[in-house]
Chimera marker file (.cmm) of the C-alpha trace (Angstrom):
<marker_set name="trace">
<marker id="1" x="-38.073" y="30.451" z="179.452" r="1" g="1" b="0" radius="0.5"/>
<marker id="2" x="-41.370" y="31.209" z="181.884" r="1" g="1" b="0" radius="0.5"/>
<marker id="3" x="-44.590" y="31.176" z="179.956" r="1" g="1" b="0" radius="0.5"/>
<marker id="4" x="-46.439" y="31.804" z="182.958" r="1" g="1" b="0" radius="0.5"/>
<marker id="5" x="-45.379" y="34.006" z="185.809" r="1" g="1" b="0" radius="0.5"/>
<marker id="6" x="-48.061" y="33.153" z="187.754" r="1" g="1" b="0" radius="0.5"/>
<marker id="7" x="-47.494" y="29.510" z="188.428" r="1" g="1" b="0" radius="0.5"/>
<marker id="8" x="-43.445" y="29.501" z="187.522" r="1" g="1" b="0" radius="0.5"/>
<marker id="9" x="-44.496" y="27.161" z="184.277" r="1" g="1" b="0" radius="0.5"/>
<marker id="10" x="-41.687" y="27.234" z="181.276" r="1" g="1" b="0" radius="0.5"/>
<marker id="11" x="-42.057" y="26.706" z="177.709" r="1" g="1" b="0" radius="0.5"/>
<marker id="12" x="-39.948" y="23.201" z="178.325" r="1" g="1" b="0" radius="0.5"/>
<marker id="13" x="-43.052" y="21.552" z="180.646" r="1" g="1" b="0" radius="0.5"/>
<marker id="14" x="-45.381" y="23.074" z="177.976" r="1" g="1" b="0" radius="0.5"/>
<marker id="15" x="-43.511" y="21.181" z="175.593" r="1" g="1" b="0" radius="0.5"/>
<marker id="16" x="-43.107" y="18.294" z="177.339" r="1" g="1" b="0" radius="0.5"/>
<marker id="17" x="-47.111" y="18.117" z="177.902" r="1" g="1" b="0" radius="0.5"/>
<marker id="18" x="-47.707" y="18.658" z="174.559" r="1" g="1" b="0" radius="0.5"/>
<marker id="19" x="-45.284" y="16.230" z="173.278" r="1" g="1" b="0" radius="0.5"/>
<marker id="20" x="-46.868" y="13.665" z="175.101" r="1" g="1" b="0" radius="0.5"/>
<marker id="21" x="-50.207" y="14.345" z="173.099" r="1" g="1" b="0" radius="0.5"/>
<marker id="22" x="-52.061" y="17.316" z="175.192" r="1" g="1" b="0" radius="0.5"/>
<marker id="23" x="-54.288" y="19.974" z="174.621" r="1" g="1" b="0" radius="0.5"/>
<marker id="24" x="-54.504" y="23.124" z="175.477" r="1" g="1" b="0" radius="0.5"/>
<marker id="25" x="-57.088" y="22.244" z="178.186" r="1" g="1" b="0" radius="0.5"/>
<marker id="26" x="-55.529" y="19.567" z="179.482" r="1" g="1" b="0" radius="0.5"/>
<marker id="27" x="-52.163" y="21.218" z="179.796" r="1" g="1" b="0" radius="0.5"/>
<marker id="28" x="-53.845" y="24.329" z="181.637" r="1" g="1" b="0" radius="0.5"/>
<marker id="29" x="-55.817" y="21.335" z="183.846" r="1" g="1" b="0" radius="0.5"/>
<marker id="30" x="-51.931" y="19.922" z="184.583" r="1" g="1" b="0" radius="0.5"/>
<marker id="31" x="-49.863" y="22.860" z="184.756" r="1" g="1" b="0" radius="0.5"/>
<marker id="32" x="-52.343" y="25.605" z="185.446" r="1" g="1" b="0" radius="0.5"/>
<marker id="33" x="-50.824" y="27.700" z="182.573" r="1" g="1" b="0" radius="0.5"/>
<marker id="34" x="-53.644" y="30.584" z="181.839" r="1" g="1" b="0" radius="0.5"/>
<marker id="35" x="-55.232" y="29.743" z="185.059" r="1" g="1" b="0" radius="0.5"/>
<marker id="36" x="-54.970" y="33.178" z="186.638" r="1" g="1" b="0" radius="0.5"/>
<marker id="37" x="-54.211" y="36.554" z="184.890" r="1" g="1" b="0" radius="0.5"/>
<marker id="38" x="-54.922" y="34.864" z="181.446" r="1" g="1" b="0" radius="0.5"/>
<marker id="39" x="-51.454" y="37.056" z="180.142" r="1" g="1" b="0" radius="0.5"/>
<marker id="40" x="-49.685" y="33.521" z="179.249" r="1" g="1" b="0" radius="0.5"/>
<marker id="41" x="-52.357" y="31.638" z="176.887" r="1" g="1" b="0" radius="0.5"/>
<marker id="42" x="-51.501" y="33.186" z="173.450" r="1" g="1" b="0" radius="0.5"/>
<marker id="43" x="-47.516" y="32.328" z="174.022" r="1" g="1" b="0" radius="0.5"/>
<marker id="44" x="-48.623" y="28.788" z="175.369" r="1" g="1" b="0" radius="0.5"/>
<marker id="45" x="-50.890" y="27.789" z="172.555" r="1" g="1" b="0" radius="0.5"/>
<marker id="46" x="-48.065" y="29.200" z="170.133" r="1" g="1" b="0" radius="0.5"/>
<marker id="47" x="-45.559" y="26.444" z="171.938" r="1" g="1" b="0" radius="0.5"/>
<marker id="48" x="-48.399" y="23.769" z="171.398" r="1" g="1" b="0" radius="0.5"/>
<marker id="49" x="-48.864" y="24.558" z="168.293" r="1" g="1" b="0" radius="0.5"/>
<marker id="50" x="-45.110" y="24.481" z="166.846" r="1" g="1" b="0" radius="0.5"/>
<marker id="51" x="-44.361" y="21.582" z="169.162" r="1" g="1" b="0" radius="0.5"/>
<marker id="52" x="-47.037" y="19.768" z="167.097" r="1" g="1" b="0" radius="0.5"/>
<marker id="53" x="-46.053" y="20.642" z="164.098" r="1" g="1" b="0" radius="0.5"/>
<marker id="54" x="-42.313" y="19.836" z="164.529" r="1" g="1" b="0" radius="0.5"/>
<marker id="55" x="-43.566" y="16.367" z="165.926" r="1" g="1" b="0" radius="0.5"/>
<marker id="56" x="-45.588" y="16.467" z="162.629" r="1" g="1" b="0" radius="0.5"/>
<marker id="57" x="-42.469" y="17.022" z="160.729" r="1" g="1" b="0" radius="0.5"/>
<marker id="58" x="-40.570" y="14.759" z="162.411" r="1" g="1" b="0" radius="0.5"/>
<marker id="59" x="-43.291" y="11.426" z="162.112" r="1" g="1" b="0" radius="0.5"/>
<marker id="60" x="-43.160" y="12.395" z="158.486" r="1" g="1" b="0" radius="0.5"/>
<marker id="61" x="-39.270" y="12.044" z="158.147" r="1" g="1" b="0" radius="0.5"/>
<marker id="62" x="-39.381" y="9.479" z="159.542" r="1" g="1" b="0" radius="0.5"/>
<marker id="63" x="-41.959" y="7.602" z="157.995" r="1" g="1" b="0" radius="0.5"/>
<marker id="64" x="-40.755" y="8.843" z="154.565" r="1" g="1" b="0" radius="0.5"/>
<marker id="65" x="-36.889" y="7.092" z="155.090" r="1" g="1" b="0" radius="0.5"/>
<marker id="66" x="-38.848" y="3.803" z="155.650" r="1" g="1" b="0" radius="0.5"/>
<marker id="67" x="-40.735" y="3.497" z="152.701" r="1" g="1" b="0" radius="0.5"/>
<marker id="68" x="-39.655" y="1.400" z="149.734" r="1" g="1" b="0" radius="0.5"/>
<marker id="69" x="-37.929" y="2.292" z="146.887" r="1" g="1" b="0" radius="0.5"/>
<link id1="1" id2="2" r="1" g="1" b="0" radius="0.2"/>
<link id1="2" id2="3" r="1" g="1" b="0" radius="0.2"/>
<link id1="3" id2="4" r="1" g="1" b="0" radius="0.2"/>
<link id1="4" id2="5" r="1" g="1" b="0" radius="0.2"/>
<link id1="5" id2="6" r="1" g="1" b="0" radius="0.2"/>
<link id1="6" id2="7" r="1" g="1" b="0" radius="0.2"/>
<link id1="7" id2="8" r="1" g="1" b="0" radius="0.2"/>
<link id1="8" id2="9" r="1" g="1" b="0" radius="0.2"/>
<link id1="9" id2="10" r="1" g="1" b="0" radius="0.2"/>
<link id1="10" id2="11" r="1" g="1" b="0" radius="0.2"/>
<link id1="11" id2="12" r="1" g="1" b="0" radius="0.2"/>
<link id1="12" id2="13" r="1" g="1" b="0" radius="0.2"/>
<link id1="13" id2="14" r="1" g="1" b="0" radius="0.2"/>
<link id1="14" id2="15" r="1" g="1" b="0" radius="0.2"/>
<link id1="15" id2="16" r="1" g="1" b="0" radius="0.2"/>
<link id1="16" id2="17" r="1" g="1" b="0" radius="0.2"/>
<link id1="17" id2="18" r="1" g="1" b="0" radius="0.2"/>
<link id1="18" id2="19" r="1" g="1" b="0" radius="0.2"/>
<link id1="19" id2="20" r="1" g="1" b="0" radius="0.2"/>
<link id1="20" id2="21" r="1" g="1" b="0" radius="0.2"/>
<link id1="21" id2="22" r="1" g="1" b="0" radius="0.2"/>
<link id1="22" id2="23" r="1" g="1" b="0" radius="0.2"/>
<link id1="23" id2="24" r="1" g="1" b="0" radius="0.2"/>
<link id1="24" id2="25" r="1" g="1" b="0" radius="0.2"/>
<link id1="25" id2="26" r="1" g="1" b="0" radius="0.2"/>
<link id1="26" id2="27" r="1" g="1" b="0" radius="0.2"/>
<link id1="27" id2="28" r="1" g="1" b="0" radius="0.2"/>
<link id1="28" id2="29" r="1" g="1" b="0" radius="0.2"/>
<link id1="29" id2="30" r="1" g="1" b="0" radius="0.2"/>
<link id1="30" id2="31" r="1" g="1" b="0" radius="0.2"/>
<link id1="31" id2="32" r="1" g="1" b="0" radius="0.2"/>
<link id1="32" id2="33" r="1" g="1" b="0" radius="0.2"/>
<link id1="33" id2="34" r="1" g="1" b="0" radius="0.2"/>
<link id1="34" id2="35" r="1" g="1" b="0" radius="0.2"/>
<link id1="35" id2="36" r="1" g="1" b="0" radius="0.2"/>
<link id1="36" id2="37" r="1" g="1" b="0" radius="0.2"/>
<link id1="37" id2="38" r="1" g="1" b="0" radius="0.2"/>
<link id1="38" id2="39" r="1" g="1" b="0" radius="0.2"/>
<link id1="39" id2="40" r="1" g="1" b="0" radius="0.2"/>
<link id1="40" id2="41" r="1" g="1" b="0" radius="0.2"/>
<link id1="41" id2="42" r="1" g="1" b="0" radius="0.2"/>
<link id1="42" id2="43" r="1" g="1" b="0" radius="0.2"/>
<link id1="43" id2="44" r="1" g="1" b="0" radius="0.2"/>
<link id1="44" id2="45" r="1" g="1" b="0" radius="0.2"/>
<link id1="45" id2="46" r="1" g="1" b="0" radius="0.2"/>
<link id1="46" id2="47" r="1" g="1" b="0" radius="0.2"/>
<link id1="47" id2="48" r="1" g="1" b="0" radius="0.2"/>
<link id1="48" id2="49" r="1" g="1" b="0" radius="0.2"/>
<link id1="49" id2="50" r="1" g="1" b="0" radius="0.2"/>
<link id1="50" id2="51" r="1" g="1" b="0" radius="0.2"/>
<link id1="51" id2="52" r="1" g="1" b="0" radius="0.2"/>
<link id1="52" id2="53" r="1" g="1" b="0" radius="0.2"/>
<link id1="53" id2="54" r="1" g="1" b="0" radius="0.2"/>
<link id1="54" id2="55" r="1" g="1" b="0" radius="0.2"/>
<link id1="55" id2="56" r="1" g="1" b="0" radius="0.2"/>
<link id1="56" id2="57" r="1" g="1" b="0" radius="0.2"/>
<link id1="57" id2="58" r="1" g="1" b="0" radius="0.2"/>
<link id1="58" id2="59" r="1" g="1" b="0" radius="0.2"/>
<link id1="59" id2="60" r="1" g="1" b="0" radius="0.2"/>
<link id1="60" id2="61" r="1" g="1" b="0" radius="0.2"/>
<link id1="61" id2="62" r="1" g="1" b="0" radius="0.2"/>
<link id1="62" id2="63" r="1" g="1" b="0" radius="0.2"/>
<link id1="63" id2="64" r="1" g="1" b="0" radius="0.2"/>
<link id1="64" id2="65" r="1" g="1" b="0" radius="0.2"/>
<link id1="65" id2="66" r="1" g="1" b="0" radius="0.2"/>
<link id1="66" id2="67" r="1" g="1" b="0" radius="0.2"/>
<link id1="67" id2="68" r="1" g="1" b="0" radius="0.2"/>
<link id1="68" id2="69" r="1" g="1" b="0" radius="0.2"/>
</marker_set>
């Protein structure tokens, strides 16, 4: 899905940038999402944010199944 009409930026490079441990900044700075009308930041930070808390949920999964018994 486009987050940002303006620049033709979807919610999977979002992702992608924040994945790879970006911020908001530095994913506007990369992607120029929010650069122009402004209409797209609220939806973008909302991807950030869940894509860091499912990586959050996912490191603890993980690090839960190694743990001794």
């Amino acid at each position: 899905m486009y987050v940002c009409l303006c620049h033709a930026i979807t919610e999977h490079q979002i992702r992608d940038s924040a994945a790879a441990g970006a911020c908001f900044e530095e994913i506007s700075a990369q992607l120029g999402v929010a650069t122009c009308c402004g209409q797209c930041r609220d939806h973008a930070e909302t991807v950030i944010a869940e894509c860091r808390n499912n990586a959050l949920c996912e490191f603890s999964r993980g690090a839960s199944a190694t743990l001794p018994a």
